[in-house]
C-alpha positions in Angstrom: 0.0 0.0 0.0 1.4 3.6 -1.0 0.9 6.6 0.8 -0.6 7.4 4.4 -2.1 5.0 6.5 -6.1 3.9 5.1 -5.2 5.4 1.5 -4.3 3.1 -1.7 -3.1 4.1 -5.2 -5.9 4.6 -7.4 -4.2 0.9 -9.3 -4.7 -1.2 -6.1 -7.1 -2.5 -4.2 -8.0 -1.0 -0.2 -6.2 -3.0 2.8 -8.6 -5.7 4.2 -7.7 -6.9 7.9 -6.9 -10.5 7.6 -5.6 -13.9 10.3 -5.1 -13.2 14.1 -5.9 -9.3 13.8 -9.0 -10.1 12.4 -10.1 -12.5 14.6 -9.3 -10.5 18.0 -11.5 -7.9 16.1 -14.3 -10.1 15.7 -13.7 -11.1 19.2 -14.1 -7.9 20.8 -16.8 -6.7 18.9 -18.9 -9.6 19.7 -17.5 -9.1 23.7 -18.7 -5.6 22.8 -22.2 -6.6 21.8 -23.0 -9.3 24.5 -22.4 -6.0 27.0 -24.5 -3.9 25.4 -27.2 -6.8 24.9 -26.9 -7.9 29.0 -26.8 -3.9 29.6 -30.1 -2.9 27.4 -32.0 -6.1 29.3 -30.9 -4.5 32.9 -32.0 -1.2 32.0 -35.0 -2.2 30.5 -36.5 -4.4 33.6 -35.4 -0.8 35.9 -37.3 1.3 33.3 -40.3 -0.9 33.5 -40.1 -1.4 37.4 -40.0 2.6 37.4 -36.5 4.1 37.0 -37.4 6.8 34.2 -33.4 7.2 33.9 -33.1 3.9 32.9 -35.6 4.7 29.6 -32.1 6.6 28.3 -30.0 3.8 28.4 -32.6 1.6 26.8 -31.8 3.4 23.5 -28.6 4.4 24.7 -27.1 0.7 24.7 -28.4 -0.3 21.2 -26.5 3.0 19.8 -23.7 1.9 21.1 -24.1 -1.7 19.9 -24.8 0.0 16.2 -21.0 1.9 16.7 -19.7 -0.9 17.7 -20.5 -2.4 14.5 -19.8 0.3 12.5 -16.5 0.8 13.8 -15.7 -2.8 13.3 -16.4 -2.7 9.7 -14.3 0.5 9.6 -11.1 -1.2 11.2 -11.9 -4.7 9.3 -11.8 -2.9 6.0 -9.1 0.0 6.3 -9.4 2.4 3.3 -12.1 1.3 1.9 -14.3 5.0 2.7 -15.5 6.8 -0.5 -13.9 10.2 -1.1 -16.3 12.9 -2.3 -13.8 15.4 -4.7 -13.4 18.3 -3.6 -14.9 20.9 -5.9 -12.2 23.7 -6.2 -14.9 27.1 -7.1 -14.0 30.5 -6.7 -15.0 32.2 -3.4 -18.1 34.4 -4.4 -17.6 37.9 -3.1 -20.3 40.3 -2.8 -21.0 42.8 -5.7 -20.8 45.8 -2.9 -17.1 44.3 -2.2 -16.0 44.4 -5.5 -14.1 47.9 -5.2 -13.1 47.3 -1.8 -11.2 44.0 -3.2 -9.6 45.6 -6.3 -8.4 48.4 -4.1 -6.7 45.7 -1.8 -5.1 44.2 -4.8 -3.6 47.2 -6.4 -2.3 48.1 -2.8 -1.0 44.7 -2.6 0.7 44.9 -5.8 2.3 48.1 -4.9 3.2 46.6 -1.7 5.0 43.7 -3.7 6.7 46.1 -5.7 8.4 48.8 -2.5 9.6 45.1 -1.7 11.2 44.4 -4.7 12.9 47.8 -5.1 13.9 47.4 -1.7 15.6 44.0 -2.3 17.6 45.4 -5.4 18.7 47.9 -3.0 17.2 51.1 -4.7 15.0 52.7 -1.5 12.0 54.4 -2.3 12.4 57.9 -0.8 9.7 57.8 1.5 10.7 61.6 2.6 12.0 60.3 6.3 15.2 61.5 7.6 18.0 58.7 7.1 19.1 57.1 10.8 22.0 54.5 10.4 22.7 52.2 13.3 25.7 53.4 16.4 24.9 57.4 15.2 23.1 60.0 16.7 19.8 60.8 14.9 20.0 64.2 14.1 18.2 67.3 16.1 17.0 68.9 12.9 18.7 72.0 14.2 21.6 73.2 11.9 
């Protein structure tokens, strides 16, 4: 199997939980569902005698029972989960943003480009008074 853990190439077929592993699994899960079975019976004879707490866990246990089987098919047959594609659409925006985001973008690009004329060493003169590192910014006096 190629790539991460539960995912096959598109050429071969999903990992299916085979021998000792497989057994243990169907082990537990039928451990699993003998609980929940004894456990819905006890809360049903409380519920009947009067417990109204005990009316959760009569539906509560059989959930659980239908997880349990669910996740057992999950773990049996590693992989094996449909992927929906992901459709890759443009964000709308909002006809009353439109200016807002073109103004963004030309900012943007004219951020990009200070950037670039910075990196080729020509600084923009920005009309600030030049301070170099270990002198003594100047008063403005003369």
């Amino acid at each position: 199997m190629s790539g991460a853990k539960g995912q096959s190439a598109p050429g071969e077929s999903p990992h299916r939980m085979g021998g000792a592993d497989a057994w243990r699994t169907h082990a537990v899960l039928l451990a699993g569902l003998a609980l929940c079975a004894v456990a819905f019976w006890f809360e049903l004879g409380r519920a009947e005698r009067g417990n109204t707490l005990s009316w959760a866990y009569v539906f509560e246990w059989p959930l659980l029972a239908v997880f349990a089987v669910y996740m057992w098919w999950k773990v049996l047959h590693e992989g094996t989960t449909p992927r929906r594609r992901r459709t890759t659409r443009e964000p709308g925006l909002a006809p009353q943003y439109d200016g807002m985001l073109k103004a963004w973008q030309a900012h943007q690009a004219e951020l990009a480009e200070a950037q670039r004329t910075a990196a080729d060493g020509d600084q923009p003169e920005l009309g600030l008074p030049e301070h170099h590192p270990g002198e003594q910014p100047s008063s403005g006096t003369s």
